[in-house]
C-alpha positions as a Markdown table, in Angstrom:
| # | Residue | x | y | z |
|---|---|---|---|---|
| 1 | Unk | -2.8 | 110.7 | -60.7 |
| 2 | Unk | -1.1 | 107.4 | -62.0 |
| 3 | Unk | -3.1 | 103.9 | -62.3 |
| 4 | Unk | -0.2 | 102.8 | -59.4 |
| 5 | Unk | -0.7 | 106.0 | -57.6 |
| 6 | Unk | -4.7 | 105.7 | -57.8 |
| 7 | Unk | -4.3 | 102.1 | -56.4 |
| 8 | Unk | -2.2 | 103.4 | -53.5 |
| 9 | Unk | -4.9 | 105.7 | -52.3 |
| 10 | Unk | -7.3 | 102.8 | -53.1 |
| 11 | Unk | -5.4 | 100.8 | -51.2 |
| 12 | Unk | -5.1 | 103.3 | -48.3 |
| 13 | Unk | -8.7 | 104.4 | -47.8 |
| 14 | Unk | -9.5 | 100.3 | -48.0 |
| 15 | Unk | -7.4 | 99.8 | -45.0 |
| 16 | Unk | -8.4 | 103.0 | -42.9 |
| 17 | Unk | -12.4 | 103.0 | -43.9 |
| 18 | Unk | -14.5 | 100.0 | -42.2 |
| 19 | Unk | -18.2 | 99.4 | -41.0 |
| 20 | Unk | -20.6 | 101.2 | -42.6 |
| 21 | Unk | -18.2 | 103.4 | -44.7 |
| 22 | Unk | -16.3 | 100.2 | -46.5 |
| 23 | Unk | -18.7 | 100.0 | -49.1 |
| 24 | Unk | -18.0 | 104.0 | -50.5 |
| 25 | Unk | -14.2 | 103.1 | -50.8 |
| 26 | Unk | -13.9 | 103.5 | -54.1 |
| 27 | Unk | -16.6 | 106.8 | -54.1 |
| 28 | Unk | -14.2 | 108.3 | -51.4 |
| 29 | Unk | -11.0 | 107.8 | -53.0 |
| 30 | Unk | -12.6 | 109.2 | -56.5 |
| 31 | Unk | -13.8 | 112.3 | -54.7 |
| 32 | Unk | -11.0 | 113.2 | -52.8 |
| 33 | Unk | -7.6 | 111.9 | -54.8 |
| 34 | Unk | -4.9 | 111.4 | -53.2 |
| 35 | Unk | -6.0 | 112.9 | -49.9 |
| 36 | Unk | -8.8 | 109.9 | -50.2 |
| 37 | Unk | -6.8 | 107.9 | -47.3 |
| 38 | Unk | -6.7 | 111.1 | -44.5 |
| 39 | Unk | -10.6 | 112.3 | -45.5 |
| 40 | Unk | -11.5 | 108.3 | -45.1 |
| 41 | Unk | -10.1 | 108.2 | -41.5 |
| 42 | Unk | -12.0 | 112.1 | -40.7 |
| 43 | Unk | -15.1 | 110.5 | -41.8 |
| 44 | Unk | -14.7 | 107.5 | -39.8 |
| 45 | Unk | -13.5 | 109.4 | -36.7 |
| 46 | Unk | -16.6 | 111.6 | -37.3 |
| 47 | Unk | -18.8 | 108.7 | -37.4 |
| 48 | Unk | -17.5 | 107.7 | -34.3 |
| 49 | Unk | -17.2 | 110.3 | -32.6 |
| 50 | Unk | -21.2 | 110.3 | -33.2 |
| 51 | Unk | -21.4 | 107.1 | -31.5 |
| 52 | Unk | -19.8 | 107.6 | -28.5 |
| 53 | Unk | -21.5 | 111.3 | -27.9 |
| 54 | Unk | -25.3 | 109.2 | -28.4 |
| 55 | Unk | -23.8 | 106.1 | -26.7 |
| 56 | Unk | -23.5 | 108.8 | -23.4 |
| 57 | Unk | -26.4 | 110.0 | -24.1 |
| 58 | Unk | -28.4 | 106.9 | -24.2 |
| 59 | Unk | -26.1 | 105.4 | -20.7 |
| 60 | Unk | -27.0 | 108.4 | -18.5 |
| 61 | Unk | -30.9 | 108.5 | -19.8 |
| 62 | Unk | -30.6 | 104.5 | -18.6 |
| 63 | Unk | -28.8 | 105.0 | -15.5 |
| 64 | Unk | -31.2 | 108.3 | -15.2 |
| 65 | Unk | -34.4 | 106.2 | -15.4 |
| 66 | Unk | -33.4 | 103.3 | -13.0 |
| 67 | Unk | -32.4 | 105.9 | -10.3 |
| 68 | Unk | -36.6 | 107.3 | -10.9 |
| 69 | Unk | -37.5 | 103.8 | -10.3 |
| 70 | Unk | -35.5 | 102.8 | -7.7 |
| 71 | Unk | -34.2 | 100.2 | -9.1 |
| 72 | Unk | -30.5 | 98.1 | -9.3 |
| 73 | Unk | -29.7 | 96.7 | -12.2 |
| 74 | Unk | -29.1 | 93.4 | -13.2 |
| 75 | Unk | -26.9 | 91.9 | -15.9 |
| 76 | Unk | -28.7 | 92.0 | -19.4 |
| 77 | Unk | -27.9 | 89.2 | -21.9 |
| 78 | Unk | -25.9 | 89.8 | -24.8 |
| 79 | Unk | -28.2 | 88.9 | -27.6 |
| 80 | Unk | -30.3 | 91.8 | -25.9 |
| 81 | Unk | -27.7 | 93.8 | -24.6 |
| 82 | Unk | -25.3 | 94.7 | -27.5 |
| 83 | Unk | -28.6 | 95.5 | -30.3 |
| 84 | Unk | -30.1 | 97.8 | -27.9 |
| 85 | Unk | -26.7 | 99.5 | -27.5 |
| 86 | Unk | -26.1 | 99.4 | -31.3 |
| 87 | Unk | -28.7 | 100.7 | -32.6 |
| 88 | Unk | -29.3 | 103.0 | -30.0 |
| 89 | Unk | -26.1 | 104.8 | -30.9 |
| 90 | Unk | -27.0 | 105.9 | -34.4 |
| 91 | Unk | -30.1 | 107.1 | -33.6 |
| 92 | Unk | -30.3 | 111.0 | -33.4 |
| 93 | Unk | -33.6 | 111.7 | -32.4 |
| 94 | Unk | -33.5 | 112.0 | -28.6 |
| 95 | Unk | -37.5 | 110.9 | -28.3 |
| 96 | Unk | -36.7 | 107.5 | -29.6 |
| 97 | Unk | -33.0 | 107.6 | -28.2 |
| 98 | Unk | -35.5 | 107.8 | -24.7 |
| 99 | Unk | -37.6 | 105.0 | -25.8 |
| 100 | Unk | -34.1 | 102.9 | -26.5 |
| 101 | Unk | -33.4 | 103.7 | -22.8 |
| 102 | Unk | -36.4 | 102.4 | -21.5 |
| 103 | Unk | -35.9 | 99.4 | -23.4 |
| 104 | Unk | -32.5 | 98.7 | -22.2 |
| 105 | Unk | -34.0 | 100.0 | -18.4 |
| 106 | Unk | -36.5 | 97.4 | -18.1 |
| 107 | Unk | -33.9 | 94.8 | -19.5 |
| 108 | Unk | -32.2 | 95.6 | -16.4 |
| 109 | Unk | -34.6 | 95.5 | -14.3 |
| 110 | Unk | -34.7 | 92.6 | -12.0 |
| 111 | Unk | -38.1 | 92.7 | -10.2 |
| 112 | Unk | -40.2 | 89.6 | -11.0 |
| 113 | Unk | -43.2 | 92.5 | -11.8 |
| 114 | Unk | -40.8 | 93.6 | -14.3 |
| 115 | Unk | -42.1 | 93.9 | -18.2 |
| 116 | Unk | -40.2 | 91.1 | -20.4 |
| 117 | Unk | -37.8 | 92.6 | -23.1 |
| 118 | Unk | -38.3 | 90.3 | -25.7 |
| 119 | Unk | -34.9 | 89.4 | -28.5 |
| 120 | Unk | -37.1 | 90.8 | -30.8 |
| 121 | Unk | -37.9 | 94.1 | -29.4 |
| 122 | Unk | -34.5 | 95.8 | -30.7 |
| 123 | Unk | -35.0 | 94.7 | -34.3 |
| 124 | Unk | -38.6 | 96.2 | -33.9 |
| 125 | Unk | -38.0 | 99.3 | -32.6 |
| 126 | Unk | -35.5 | 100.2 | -35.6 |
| 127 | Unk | -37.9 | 100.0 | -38.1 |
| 128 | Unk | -39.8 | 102.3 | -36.6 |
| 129 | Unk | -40.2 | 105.8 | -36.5 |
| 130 | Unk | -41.1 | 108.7 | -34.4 |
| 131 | Unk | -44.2 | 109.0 | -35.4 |
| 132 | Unk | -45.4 | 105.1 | -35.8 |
| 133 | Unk | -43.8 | 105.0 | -31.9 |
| 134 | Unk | -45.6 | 108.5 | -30.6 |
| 135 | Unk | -49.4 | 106.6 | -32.4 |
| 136 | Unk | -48.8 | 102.9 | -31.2 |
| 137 | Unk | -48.4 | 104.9 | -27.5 |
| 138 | Unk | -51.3 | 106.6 | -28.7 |
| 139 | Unk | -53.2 | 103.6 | -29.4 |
| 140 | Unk | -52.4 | 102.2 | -26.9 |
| 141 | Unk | -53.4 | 104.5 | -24.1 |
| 142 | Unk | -57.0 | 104.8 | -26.2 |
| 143 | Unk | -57.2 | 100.7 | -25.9 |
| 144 | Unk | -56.7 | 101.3 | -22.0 |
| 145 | Unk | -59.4 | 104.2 | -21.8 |
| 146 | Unk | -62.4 | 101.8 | -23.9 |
| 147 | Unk | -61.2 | 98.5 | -21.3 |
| 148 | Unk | -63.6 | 98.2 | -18.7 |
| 149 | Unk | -60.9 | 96.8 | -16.6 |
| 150 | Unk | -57.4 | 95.9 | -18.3 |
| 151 | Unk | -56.6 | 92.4 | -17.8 |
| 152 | Unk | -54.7 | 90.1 | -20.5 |
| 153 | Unk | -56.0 | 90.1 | -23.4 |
| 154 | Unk | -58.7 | 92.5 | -22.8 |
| 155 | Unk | -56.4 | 95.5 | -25.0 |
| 156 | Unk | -56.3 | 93.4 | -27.8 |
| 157 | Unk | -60.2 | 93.0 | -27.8 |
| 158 | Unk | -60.5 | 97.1 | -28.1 |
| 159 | Unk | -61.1 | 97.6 | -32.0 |
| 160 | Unk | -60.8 | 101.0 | -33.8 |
| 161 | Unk | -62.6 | 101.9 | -36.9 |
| 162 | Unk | -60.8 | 104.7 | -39.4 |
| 163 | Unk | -62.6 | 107.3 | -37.6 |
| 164 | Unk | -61.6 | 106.4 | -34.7 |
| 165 | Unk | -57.3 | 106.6 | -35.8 |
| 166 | Unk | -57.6 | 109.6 | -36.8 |
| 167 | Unk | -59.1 | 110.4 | -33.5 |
| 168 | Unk | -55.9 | 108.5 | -32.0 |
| 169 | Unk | -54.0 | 110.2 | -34.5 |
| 170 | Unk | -55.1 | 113.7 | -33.0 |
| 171 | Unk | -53.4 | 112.9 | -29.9 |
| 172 | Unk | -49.8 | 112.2 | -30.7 |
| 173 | Unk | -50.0 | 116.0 | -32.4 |
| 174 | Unk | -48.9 | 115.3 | -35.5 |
| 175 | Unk | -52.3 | 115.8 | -37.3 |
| 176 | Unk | -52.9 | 118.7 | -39.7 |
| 177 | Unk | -56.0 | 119.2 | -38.4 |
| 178 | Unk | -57.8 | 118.1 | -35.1 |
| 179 | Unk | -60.8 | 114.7 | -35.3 |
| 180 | Unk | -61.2 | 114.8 | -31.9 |
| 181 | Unk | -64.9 | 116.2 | -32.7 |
| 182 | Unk | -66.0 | 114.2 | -36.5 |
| 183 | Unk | -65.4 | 117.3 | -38.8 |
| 184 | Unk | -68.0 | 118.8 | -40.7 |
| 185 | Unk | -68.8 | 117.8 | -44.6 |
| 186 | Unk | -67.6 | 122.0 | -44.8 |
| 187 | Unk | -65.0 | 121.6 | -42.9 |
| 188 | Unk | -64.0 | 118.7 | -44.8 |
| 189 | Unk | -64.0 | 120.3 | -48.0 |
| 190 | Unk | -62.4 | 123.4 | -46.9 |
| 191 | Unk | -59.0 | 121.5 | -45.7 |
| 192 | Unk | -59.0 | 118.8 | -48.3 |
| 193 | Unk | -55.3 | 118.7 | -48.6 |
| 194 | Unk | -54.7 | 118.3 | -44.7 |
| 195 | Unk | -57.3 | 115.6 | -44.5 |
| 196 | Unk | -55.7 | 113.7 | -47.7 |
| 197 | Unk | -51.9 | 114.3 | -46.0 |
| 198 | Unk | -53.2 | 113.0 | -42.5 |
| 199 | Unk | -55.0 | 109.8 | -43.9 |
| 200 | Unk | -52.0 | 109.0 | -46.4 |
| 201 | Unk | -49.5 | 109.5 | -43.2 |
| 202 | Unk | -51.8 | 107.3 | -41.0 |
| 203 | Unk | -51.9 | 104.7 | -43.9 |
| 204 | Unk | -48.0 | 104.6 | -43.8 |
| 205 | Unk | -47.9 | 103.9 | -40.3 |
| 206 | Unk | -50.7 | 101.5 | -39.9 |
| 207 | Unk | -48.9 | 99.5 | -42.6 |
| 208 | Unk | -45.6 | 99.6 | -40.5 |
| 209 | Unk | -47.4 | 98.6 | -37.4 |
| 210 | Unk | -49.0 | 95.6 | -39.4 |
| 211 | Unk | -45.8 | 94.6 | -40.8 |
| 212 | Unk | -44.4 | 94.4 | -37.2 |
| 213 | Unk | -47.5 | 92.3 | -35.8 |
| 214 | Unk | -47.5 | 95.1 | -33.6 |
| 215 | Unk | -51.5 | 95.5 | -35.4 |
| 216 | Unk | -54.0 | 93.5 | -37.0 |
| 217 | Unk | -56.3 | 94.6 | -39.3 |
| 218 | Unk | -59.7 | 92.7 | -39.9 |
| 219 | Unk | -62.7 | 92.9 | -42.6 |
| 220 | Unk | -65.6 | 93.2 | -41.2 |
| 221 | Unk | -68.9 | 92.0 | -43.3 |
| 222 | Unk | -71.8 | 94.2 | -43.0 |
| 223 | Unk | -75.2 | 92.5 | -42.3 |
| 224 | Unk | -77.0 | 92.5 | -45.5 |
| 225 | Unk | -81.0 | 93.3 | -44.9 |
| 226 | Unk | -83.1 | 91.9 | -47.7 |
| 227 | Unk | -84.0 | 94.9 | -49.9 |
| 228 | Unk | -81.5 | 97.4 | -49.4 |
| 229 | Unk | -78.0 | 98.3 | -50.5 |
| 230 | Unk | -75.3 | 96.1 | -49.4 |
| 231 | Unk | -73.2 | 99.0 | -47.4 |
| 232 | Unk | -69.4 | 98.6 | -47.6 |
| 233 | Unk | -67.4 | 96.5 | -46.1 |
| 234 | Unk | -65.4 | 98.0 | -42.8 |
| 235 | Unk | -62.0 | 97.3 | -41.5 |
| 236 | Unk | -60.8 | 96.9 | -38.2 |
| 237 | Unk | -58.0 | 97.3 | -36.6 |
| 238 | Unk | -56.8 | 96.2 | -33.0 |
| 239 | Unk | -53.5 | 95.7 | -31.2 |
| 240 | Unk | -51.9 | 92.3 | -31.1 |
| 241 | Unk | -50.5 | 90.2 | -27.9 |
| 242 | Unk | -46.8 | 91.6 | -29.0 |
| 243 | Unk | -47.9 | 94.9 | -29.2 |
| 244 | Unk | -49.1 | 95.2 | -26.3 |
| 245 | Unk | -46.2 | 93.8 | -24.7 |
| 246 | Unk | -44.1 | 95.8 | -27.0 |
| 247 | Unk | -46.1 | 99.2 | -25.7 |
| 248 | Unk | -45.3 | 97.7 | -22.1 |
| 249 | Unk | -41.8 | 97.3 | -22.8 |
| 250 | Unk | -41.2 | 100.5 | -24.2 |
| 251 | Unk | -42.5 | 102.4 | -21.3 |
| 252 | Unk | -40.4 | 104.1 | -18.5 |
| 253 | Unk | -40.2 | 101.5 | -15.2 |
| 254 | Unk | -41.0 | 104.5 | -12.6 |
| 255 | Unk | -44.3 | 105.4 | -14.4 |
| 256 | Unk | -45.9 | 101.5 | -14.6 |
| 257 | Unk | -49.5 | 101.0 | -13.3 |
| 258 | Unk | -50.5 | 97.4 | -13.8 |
| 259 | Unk | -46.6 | 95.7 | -13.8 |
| 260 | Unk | -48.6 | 92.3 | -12.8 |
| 261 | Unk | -50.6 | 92.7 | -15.5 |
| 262 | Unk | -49.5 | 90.5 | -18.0 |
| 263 | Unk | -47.4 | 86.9 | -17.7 |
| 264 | Unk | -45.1 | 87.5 | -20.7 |
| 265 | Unk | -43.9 | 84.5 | -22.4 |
| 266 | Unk | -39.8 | 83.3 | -22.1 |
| 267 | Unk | -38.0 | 84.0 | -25.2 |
């Protein structure tokens, strides 16, 4: 191919390939010559065609979900509106695709009970995965189960220790092994591996949860008794204000138990 030919088909694909493809112009047309400009326009149809199958998907989950709570939608502001939408359409995993739906659901929903979808909640939610979703739900439920009587604030008093996450950790049924009942030292030793993979997986996502103020983490100081060994220091961890609301907002409308639970804050 000539330099003016080359810059043809540069020239081509540059006009034809936008959004999230413009940036692999140049890789395009270098892999495919001068048929850069028609596989520029497949990818981007393909790409779109994507969109709009998950932006069905994710329009009759919503419509779906208010019908189960019996509710008529309102208008939903577009600050809120079009990020929900957005990144709801690239994601392929229908568990959080349903999660995106309850988001956008209780947007709609006009009740005065109704959870408060905060701006924030969209940029949230796509930084996090299945599993950091599937144990902040986890979490979350646990927090409910240790309140005596769930009023504000009273989830966010709940602390867990490590032993108590990986319990939590049990529940969303992604653990290698169960820690329901504390394993024994035998036990332990005899599934090292699955131990060390579930601990490094629940360290990844109790560092995403942090990052996300959706979790605190706090150092507790031991009491030292004169005489003995100073034992070591403990950390715990507990959910914060927006997680909770965050949990709440995520949460299908029909299935709500305490919607006057909480006064959320305006945005």
């Amino acid at each position: 191919m000539s330099d003016d030919d080359a810059e043809l088909v540069k020239a081509g694909v540059e006009g034809i390939v936008e959004g999230s493809l413009k940036p692999f112009s140049d890789l395009i047309s270098s892999l495919f010559g001068p048929v850069a400009s028609e596989a520029g326009l497949m990818l981007k149809d393909h790409v779109q065609h994507f969109r709009v199958r998950r932006q069905v998907r994710l329009f009759e989950r919503t419509a779906a979900k208010l019908r189960e709570a019996g509710v008529e939608p309102t208008s939903v502001e577009l600050k809120l509106l079009l990020p929900i939408i957005e990144h709801a359409s690239v994601e392929s995993d229908d568990d959080l695709q349903d999660i995106w739906a309850n988001l956008l659901t209780n947007a709609a929903d006009p009740r005065p009970e109704s959870w408060k979808v905060l701006r924030s909640f969209p940029s949230i939610l796509k930084e996090l995965g299945s599993a950091d979703v599937k144990f902040l739900d986890a979490l979350y439920r646990r927090a409910r189960d240790l309140a005596p009587c769930p009023k504000p604030g009273d989830l966010e008093s709940v602390t867990f220790e490590l032993e108590d996450l990986f319990s939590v950790y049990s529940r969303t049924g992604l653990a290698m092994r169960s820690y329901y009942i504390r394993p024994s030292h035998e036990d332990l030793a005899l599934h090292l591996d699955d131990v060390k993979q579930d601990k490094q997986s629940i360290q990844i996502i109790l560092d995403s949860l942090i990052r996300q103020r959706l979790l605190s983490s706090d150092t507790q100081m031991p009491e030292i008794l004169m005489g003995y060994t100073q034992p070591p220091m403990k950390i715990a961890y507990s959910l914060t204000h927006l997680g909770v609301m965050f949990v709440k907002a995520c949460q299908p409308a029909a299935s709500r138990e305490d919607a006057e639970e909480l006064e959320l804050p305006t945005q």
